[in-house]
Structures are given as C-alpha cells and as structure tokens.
KEBA-380346 format. One record per residue (C-alpha): chain; residue number from 1; residue in one letter; x, y, z. Coordinates in steps of 0.5 Angstrom, whole numbers. Each point is the difference from the previous one (the first is absolute). Layout:
<atoms>
{A, NUM, A, {X, Y, Z}}
...
</atoms>
This chain:
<atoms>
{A, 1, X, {-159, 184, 191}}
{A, 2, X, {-4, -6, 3}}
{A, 3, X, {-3, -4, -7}}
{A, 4, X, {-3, -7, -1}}
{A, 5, X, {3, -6, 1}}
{A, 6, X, {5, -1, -5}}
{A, 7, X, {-4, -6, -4}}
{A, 8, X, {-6, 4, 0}}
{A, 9, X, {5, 6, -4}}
{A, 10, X, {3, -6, -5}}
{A, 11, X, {-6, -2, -2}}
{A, 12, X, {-3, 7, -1}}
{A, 13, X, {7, 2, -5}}
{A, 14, X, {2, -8, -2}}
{A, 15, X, {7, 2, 3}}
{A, 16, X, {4, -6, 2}}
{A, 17, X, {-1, -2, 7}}
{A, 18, X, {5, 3, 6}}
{A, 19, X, {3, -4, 4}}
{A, 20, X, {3, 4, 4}}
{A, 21, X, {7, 5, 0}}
{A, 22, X, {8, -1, 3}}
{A, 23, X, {3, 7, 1}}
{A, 24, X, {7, -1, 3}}
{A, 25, X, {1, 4, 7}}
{A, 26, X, {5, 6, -1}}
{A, 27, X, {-2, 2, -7}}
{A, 28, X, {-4, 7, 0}}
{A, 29, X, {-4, -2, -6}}
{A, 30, X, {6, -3, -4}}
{A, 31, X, {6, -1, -1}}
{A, 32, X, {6, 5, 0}}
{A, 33, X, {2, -2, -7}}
{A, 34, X, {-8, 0, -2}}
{A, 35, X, {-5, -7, -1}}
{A, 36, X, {2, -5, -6}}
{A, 37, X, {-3, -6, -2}}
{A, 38, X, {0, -5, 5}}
{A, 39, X, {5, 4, 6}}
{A, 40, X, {-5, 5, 2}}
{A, 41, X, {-2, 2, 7}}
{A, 42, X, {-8, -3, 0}}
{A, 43, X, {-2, -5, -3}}
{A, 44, X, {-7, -1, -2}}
{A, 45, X, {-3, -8, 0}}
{A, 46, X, {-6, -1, -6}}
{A, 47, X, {-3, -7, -1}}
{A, 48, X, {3, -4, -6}}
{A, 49, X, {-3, -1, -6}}
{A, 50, X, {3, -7, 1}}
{A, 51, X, {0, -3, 7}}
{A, 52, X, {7, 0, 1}}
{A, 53, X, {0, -4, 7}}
{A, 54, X, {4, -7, 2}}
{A, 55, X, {-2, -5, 6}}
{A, 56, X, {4, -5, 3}}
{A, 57, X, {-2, -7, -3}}
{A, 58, X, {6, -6, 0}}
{A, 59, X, {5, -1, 6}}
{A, 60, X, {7, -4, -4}}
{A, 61, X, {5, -2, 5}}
{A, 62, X, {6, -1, -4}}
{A, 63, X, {6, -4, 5}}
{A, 64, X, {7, -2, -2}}
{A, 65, X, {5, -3, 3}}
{A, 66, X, {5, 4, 4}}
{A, 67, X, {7, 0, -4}}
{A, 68, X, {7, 2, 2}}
{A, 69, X, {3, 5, -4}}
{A, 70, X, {4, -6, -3}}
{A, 71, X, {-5, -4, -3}}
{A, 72, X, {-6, 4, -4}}
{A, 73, X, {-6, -1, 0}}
{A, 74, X, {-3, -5, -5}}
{A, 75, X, {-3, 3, -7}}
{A, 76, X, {-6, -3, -4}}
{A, 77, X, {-1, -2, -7}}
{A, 78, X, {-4, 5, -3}}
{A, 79, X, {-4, 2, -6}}
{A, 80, X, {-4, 6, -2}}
{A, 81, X, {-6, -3, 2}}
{A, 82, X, {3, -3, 6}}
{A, 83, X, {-5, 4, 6}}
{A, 84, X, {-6, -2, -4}}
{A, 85, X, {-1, -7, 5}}
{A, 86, X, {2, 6, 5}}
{A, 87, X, {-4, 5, -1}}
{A, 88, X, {-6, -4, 0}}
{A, 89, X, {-2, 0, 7}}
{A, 90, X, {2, 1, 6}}
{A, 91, X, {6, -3, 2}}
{A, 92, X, {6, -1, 4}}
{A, 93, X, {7, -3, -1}}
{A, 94, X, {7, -4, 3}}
{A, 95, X, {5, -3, -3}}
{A, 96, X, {-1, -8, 3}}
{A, 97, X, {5, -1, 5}}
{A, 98, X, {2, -7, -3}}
{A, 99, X, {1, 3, -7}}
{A, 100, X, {1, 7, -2}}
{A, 101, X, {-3, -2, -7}}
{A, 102, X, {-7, -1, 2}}
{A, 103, X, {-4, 7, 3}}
{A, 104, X, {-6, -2, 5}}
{A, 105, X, {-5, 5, -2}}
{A, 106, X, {-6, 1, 5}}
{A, 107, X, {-7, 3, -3}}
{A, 108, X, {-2, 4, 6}}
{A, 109, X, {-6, 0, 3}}
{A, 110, X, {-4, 2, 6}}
{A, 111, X, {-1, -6, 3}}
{A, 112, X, {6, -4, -2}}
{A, 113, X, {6, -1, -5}}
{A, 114, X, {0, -4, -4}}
{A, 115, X, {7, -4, -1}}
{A, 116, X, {3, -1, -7}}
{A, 117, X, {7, -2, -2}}
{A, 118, X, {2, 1, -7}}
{A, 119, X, {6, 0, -5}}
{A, 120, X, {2, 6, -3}}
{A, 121, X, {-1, 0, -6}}
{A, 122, X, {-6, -3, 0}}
{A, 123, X, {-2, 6, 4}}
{A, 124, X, {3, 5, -5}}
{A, 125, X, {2, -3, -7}}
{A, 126, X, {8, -2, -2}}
{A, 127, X, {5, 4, 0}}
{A, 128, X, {1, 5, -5}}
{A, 129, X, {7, 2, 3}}
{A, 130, X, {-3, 5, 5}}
{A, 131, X, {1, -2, 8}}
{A, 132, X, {-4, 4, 4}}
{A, 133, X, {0, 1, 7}}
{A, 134, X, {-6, -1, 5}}
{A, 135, X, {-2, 7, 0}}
{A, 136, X, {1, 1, -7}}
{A, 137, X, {-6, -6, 0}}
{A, 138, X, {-4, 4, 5}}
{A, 139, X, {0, 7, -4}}
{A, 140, X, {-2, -3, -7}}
{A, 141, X, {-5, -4, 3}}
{A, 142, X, {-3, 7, 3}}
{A, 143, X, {1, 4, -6}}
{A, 144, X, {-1, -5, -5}}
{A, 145, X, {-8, 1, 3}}
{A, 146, X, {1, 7, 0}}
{A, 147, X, {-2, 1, 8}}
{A, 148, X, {3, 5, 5}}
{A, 149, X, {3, -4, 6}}
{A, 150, X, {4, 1, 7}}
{A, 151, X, {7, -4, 2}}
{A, 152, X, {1, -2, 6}}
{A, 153, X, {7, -2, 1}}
{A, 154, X, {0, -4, 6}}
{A, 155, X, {7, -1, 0}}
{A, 156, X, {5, -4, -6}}
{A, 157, X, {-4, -6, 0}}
{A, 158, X, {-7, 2, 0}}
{A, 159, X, {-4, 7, -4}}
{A, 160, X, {-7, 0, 1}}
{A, 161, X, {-3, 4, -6}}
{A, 162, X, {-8, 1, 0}}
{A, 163, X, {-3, 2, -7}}
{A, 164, X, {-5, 5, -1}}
{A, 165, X, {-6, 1, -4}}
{A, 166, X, {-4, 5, -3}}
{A, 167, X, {-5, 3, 3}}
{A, 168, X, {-7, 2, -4}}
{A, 169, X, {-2, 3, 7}}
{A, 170, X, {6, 5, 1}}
{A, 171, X, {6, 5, -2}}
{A, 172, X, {6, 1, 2}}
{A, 173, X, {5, 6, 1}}
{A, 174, X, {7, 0, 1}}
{A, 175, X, {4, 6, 3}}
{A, 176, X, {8, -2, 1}}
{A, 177, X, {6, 4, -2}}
{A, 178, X, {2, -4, -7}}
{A, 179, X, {-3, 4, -6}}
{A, 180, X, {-1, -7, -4}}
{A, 181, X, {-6, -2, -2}}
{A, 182, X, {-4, -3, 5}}
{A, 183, X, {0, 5, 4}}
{A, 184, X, {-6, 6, -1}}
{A, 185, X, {3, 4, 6}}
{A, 186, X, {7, 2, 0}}
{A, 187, X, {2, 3, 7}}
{A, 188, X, {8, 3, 3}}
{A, 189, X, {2, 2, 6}}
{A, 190, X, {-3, 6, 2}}
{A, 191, X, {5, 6, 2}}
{A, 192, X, {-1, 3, 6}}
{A, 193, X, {-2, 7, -1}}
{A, 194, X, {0, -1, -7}}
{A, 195, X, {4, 7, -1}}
{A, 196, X, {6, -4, -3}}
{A, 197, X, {-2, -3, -9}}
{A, 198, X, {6, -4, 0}}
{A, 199, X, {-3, -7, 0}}
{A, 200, X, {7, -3, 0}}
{A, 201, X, {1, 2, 8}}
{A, 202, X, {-4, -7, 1}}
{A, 203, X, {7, -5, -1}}
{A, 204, X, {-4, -7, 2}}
{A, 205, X, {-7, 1, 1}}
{A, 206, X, {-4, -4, 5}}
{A, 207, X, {-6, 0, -5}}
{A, 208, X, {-2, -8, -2}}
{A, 209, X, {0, -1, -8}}
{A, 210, X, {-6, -3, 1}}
{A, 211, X, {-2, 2, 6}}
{A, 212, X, {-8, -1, 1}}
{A, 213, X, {-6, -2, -4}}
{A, 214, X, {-7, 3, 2}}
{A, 215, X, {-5, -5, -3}}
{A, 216, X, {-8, 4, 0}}
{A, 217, X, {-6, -4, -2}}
{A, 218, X, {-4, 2, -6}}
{A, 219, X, {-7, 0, 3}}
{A, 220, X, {-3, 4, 5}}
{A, 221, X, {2, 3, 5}}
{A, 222, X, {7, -1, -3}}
{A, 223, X, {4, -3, 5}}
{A, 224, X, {8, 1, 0}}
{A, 225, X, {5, -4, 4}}
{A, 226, X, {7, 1, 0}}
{A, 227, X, {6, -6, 0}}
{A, 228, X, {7, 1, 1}}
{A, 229, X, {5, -1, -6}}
{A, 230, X, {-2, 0, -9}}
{A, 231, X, {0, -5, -5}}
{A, 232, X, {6, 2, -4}}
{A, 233, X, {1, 0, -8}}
{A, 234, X, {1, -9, 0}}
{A, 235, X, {-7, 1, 4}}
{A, 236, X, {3, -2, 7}}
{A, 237, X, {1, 2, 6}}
{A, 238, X, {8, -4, 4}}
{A, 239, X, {0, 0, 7}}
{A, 240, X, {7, -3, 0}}
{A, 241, X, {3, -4, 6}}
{A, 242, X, {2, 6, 5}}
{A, 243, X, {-7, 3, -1}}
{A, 244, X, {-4, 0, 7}}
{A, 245, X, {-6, -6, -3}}
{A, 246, X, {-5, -5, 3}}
{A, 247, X, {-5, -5, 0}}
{A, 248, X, {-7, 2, 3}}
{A, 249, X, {-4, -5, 4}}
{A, 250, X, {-5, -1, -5}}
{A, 251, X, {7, -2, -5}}
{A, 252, X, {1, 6, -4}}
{A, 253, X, {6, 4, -2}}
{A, 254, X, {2, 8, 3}}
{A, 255, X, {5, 3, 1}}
{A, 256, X, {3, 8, 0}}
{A, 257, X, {4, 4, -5}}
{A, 258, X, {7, 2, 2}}
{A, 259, X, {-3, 7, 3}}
{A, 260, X, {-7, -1, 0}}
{A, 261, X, {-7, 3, -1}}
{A, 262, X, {-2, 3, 6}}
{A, 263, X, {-9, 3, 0}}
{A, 264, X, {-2, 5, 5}}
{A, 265, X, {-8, 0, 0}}
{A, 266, X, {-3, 7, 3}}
{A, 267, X, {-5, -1, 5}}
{A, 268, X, {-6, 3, -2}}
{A, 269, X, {1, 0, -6}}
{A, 270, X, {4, 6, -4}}
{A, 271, X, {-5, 6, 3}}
{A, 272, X, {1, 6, 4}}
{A, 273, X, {-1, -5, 7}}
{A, 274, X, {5, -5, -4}}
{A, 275, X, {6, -2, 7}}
{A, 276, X, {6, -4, -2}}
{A, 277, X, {0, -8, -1}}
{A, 278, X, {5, -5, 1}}
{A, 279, X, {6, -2, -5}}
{A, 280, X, {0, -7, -3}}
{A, 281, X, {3, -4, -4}}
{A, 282, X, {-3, -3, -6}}
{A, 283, X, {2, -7, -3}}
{A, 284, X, {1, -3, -7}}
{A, 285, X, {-7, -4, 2}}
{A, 286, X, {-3, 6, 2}}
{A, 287, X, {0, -1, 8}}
{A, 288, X, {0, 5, 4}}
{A, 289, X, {7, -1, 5}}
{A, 290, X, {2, 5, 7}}
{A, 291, X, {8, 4, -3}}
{A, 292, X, {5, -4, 1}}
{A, 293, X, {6, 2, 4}}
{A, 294, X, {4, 3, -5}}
{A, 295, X, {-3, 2, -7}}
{A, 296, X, {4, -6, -4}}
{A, 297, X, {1, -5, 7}}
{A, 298, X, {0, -8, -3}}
{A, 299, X, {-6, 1, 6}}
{A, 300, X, {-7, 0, -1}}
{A, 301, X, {-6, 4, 4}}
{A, 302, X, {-6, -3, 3}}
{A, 303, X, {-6, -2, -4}}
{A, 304, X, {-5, 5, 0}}
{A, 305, X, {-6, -4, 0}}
{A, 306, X, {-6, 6, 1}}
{A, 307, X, {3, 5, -6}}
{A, 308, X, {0, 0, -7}}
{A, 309, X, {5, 1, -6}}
{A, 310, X, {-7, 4, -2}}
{A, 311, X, {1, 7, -2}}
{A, 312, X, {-4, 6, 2}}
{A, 313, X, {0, 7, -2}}
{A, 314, X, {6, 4, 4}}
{A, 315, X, {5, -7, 1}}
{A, 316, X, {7, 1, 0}}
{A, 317, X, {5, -4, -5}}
{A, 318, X, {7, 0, 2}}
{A, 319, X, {5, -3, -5}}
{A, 320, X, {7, 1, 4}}
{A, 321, X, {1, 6, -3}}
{A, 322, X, {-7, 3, -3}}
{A, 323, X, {-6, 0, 4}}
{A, 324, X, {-7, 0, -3}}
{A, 325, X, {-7, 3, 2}}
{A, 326, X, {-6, -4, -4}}
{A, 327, X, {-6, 4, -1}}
{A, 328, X, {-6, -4, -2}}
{A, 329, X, {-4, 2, -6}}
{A, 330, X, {-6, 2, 5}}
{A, 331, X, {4, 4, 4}}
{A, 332, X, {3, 5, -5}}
{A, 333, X, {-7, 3, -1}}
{A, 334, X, {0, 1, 7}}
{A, 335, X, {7, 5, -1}}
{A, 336, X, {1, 5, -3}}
{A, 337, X, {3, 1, -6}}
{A, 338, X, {6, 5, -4}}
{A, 339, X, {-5, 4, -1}}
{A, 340, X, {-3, 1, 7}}
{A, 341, X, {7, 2, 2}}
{A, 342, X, {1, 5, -5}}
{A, 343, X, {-6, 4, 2}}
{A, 344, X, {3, 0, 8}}
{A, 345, X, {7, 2, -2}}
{A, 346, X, {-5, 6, -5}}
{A, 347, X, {-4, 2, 6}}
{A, 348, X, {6, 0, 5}}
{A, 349, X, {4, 4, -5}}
{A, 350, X, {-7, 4, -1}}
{A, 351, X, {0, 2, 8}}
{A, 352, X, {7, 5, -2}}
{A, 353, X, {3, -3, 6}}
{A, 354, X, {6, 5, 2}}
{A, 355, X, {6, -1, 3}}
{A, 356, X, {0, 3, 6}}
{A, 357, X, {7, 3, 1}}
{A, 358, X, {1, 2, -8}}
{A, 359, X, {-8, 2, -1}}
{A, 360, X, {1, -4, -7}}
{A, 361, X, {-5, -5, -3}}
{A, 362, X, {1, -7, 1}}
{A, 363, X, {-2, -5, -5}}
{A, 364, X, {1, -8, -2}}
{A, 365, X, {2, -1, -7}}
{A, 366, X, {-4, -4, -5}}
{A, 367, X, {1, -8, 1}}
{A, 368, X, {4, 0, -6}}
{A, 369, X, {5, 4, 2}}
{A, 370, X, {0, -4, 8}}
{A, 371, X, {7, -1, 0}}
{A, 372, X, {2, 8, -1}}
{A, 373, X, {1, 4, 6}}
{A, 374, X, {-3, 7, -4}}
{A, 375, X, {1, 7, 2}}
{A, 376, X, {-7, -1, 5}}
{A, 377, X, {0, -6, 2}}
{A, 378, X, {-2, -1, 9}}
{A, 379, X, {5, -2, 4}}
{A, 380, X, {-1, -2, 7}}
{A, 381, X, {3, -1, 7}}
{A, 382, X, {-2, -7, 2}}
{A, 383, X, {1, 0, 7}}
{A, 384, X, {-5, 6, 0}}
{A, 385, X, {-6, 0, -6}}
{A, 386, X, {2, 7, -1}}
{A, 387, X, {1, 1, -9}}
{A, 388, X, {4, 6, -3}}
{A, 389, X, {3, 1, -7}}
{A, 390, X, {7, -2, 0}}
{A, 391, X, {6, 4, 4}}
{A, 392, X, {8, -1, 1}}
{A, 393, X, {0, 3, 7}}
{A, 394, X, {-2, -4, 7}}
{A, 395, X, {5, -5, 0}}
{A, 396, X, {2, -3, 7}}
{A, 397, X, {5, -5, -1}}
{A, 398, X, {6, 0, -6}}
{A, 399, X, {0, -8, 1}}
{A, 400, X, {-7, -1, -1}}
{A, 401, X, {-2, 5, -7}}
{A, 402, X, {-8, -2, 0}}
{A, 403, X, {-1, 2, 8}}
{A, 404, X, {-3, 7, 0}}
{A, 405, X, {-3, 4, 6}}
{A, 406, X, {-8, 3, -3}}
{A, 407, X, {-1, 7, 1}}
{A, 408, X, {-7, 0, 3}}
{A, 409, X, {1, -6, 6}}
{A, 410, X, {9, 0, 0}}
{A, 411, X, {-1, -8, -1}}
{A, 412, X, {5, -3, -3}}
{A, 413, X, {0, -6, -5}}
{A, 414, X, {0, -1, -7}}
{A, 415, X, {-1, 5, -5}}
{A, 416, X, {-3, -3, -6}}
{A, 417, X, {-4, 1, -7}}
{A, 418, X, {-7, -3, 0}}
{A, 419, X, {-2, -5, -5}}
{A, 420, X, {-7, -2, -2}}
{A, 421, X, {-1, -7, 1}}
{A, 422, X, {-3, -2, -8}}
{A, 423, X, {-1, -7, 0}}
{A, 424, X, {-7, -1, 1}}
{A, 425, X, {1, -7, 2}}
{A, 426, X, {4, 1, 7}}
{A, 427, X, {-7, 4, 3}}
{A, 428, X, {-5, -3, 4}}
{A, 429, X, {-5, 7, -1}}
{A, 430, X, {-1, 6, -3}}
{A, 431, X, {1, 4, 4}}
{A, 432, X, {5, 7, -1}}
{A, 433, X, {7, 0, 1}}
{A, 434, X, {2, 3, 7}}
{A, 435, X, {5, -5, 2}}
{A, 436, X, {7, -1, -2}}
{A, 437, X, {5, -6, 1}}
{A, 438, X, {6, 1, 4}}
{A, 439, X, {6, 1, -2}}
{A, 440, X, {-2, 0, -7}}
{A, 441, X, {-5, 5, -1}}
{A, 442, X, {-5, -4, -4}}
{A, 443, X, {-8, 2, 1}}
{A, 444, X, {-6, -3, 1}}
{A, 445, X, {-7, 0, 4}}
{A, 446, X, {1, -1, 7}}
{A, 447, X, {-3, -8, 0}}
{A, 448, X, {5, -2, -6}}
{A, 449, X, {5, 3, 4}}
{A, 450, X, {-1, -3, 7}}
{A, 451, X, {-2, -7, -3}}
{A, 452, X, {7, -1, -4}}
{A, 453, X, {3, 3, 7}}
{A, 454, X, {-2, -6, 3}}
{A, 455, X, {3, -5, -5}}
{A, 456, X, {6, -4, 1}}
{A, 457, X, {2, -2, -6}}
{A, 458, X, {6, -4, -1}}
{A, 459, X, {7, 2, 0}}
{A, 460, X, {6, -4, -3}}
{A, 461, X, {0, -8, 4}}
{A, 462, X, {-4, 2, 7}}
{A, 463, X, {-1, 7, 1}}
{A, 464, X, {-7, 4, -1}}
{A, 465, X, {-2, 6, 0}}
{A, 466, X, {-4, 6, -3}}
{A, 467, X, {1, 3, -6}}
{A, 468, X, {-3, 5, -5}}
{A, 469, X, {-5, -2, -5}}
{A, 470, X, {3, 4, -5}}
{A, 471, X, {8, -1, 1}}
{A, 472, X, {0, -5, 4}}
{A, 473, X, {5, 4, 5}}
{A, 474, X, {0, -3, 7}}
{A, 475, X, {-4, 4, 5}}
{A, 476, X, {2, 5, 5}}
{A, 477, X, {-3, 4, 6}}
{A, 478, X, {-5, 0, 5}}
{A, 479, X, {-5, -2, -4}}
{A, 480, X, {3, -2, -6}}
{A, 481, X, {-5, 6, -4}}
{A, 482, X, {-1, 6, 3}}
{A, 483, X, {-7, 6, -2}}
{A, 484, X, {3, 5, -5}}
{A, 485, X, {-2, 7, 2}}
{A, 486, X, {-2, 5, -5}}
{A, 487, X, {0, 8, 1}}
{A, 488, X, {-6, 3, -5}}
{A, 489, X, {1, 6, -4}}
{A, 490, X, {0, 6, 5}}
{A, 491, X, {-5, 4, -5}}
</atoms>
C-alpha cells in the first residue's frame, strides 16, 4: 500500500499529474442514485493540458452620482467599439460634478492616479442609439478583453471591479451547486443518513451556485489554495451591496459569501495521531478569518494572520450545506484502497463469525450491494459491541423501536445492522474494521473511527458536531463508536 511518490508514478506510466481528490462527506463511495458526470461523490484533481489559472491584475473604480428614484442616472453615447479607449488600461471613471457629459477617467497606478477629464463621445464614439449605463461600460469593457473579474459593489454610487488574468503558473477547479459550465464539481446538499433517494426533500439549498474555487500550481510540490466564491458563465464574480466586504490595509478588495467557505486543517496531518483543528473562514482573496457569529452576519471574523488558505491532505471544506475532505495525491498512496477493504470484509466473513444466540453464520455483503440488508448480515447492540443475526424479540420500549436489551450483557441501546465503511478516502489507516459508529452502524478500523469521532463538523448556521463519514449522521453515545464483539464459530 505504501508506493513512491506520485510524481515518480506519473513519470513512470506518463499519466497525467494528480493534484489531489474532493470526496463529499456523507456518501459511502457514491451517491444513492449512483455517480454521473460532474455530480459525483469524489472528484479527482489532474494537472491541465493547458493552465487554466487567473491572478488579480487591474483595480477599476467606477463611481456615479447618487439619483433619486426621480431622475435616472445619465446614459453615454455608445458604439460597438465604445470600451476599446477603456479597456486599454487601468482605469477609473466619475461622471464630472459640473457636467454630466464629461466622464473623469483616472488611469490607476501604485503610486498615484493620474486625473483626466474627457468628453464622452471622445471616449466612446457617437451614438448609434444604443444608451448604456455605467455598469454596462464597465461589463464590456472586461469582457471585451476576455478576462475573469471580481465586483465589489460598495453601494449604488461606487463598484470596485478587479480583472483577472490567466495564469501560466496554475489551474484552477470550481465546486458549486449550478451545473453550468464553469463549474468542473457539482456538489448538493447532503442528506443525513443518506437512507432517503428523493433528492426533491431539499426546497432551497443553502449550497452556493458558485461556491468556491481551488487554485493548485502546476510545478512541484503542487500547492492547492482555496477561495470562497466561483467565477460564473460571464466570467465574474458580484459581491453586491449587502455582501459583507472590505478594503485591506495594503488597498485591496475581500469580502465573504452569503454562507461562507469554512477550512478545517487537522493537526498533525491526515494519519492516525492526526487531533482536530480549528474552523476558518476563507475569504474571496484567499485570507484566512476566525467565524463570524453567525454563518451569513454582515460581521467579519478577525484576520487570522499566521494560517493559510493552503490545503493539506485531511482539510475539511464546509459549503453550508456539504462538507469536503481534501486528499493529497501523496496522501492517497498512503491509504488503502477499494481493494484493501474488499480483502478485510473476505477475511472477516472468512473467520464464520456466528451469532451468538441463533448459532448462524454472519456475513457482510458485497460492496455493490452495501445498501441491502441480506439474510446474513451482522447487527449489533451499540451501547454493548456485542454482534448477533438479526431478531424480532428484546424490545424494552413501545415509543422507542430501535432500543433492544443484548442477551449476553442485558444492556440496552440501539439495535442495528453494521455497515462496512467503503469510501476509502475517509480512512487515516488500514487497519481491520473493529469499530462501529453509533447510531448508524457503520464500520471501520478502530483510528478512522475515533478520529472522525472527534470532529465537529458544521450543522446549519452555528451548530457543530461529529458525524459519520459515511452517512453524515449526527453522532451519538458515550464515545460516539463503540469496539464490535464477534463470537467465532464454535467448532
């Protein structure tokens, strides 16, 4: 299980350089209605034949007079050429106070803004009866160069758009909820306990169309960084006036998305020894901010100075609604794969493991069929580890249908059947599946569980707790897992 590094496999079979894996908590290896195109339940990151990646490059400040719902705003005289004088550099524009037909158009430097006044058809060419407004101008003249930007609408007077520009050095990958095509990873909102196929239970999802965008540089050791928001199909990213958003100290635009992008990075990595770290919230920009009170208050957190928005193998990903595990390429040739855990699930069925009241064989079915409850299938008493075959008698309570009372130690707690955990991505060893998630049922080897046991994860606007992996149910219980005990055969 424990191979060379990645590069050195993709020089060996000329495959195409691995970034890394998204795989969506709450999915045990796919989804209910099964994996198609972009809307799948991992998403495997490759290097680009062509860099795909956008940097920040010109600021424009685009200011207009304040109007009363009275008197519109001034229009321009336009022709289909009327952005080329704009576009051309950096710049920045005001209607005149003392005469609305003179736009004063500042080319933005580091240093100092150079002021100019200037008619408008002068800057944009006679009229051809088309009267644009100023956003209008300020669309055209970013997409007549093709580039991505960002809006900052500071209010109705002012928007602050910064333009983008490719890259060479990065590709970028976009994860949101719209299935156009700017978006390489359509990702819903997760269903807890996943048991239920009807995706119409979801009314109004709290996912972001265009929720985040992870950025990984092409040369080694392939960096990945992670933003809040996605450019969207006109290439743009609008923060509009209700958005929380800011200048910095050094003058650049940030701000947060309605919901936000929350990271959690795990101390020590993604292994067995890994602990919990702390939730953040990612920025536009990239910065790295403490959580606001509320996932959507106007309010944001404190800037966050010493961390990164840099991704390493185990980070968290929450989008309000779904929440991520980022797996290094490096780091998944130290995990074990589909294969490793068919081979357990043979050898635990191999052992004969009997129930230990009916004396019949146990046996766990076949991943393809992880969804079925069969005829063999182990159950278990959560609050004791104790596994049997699956009865109808036991019950202590009318109200409560799952609580049962274990026959070998009189405990009673849930009864249920056991589940093998079959995304691979979710384990931080390869150890044999002992333990079970309560009050799911799902198994796993004894340092997956505690680890995930351990993990507040988001839960609506500001609530945290543990959850399975693998059906993103809330957890419960002493120590939210508990050791399976297994009788052997008795001959």
């Amino acid at each position: 299980m424990f191979s060379p590094s990645q590069e050195e496999l993709c020089a060996l079979n000329k495959e195409p350089v691995k970034y890394g894996e998204l795989v969506v908590l709450g999915y045990n290896g796919s989804l209910p209605n099964g994996d198609r195109g972009r809307r799948k339940s991992r998403f495997a990151l490759y290097k680009r034949s062509k860099a795909s990646g956008v940097k920040p490059s010109t600021v424009h400040v685009i200011s207009t007079p304040q109007a009363s719902k009275e008197e519109r705003l001034p229009f321009i005289p336009t022709t289909p050429a009327h952005c080329s004088f704009l576009s051309a550099c950096p710049w920045k524009m005001d209607y005149m106070k003392d005469d609305p037909n003179l736009l004063q158009v500042g080319f933005v430097s580091g240093v100092e803004d150079k002021l100019t006044s200037l008619p408008v058809t002068e800057c944009l060419g006679a009229s051809s009866g088309h009267q644009p407004s100023i956003p209008e101008v300020r669309r055209n003249a970013i997409s007549s160069k093709g580039h991505h930007s960002i809006s900052y609408t500071l209010s109705r007077s002012q928007t602050v758009i910064v333009e983008y520009i490719h890259d060479k050095d990065t590709d970028m990958f976009q994860v949101g909820r719209s299935t156009e095509s700017p978006i390489d990873f359509v990702v819903t909102d997760t269903i807890s306990g996943n048991q239920n196929n009807d995706e119409t239970q979801i009314t109004q999802s709290t996912i972001s169309r265009f929720a985040c965008r992870i950025v990984c540089d092409r040369n080694p050791p392939y960096t990945a960084r992670i933003f809040a928001a996605g450019f969207d199909s006109s290439k743009n990213i609008f923060l509009g006036e209700k958005a929380a958003k800011w200048k910095n100290p050094d003058g650049h635009m940030d701000g947060l998305t309605t919901n936000g992008v929350l990271v959690m990075h795990p101390k020590g990595g993604f292994t067995e020894e890994s602990k919990p770290g702390v939730w953040r919230e990612i920025s536009v920009c990239g910065d790295v901010y403490t959580l606001r009170e509320t996932r959507s208050a106007q309010q944001r957190g404190k800037l966050v100075e010493n961390e990164t928005n840099i991704l390493q193998d185990g980070s968290l990903i929450d989008l309000c609604g779904a929440t991520l595990l980022w797996r290094t390429a490096d780091g998944l040739l130290h995990t074990p794969t589909q294969k490793h855990i068919e081979a357990l699930r043979q050898e635990i069925n191999a052992a004969r493991p009997q129930c230990p009241v009916g004396l019949n064989t146990l046996a766990f079915p076949s991943i393809n069929r992880k969804d079925v409850v069969e005829e063999k299938q182990p159950w278990a008493y959560l609050s004791c580890g104790h596994v049997h075959g699956y009865h109808n008698w036991g019950h202590r309570s009318d109200t409560e249908a799952n609580e049962r009372e274990c026959p070998m130690c009189r405990t009673v707690g849930p009864y249920v059947p056991l589940w093998l955990g079959c995304e691979a991505g979710f384990y931080v060893d390869a150890g044999p599946p002992t333990h079970a998630f309560t009050p799911c049922g799902h198994v796993c080897s004894e340092k997956s569980a505690k680890y995930w046991s351990q993990i507040p994860l988001p839960h609506g606007t500001h609530a945290f707790h543990p959850a399975c992996p693998f059906c993103a149910t809330q957890l419960s219980g002493e120590h939210n897992c508990v050791k399976l005990i297994f009788q052997g055969p008795i001959d």
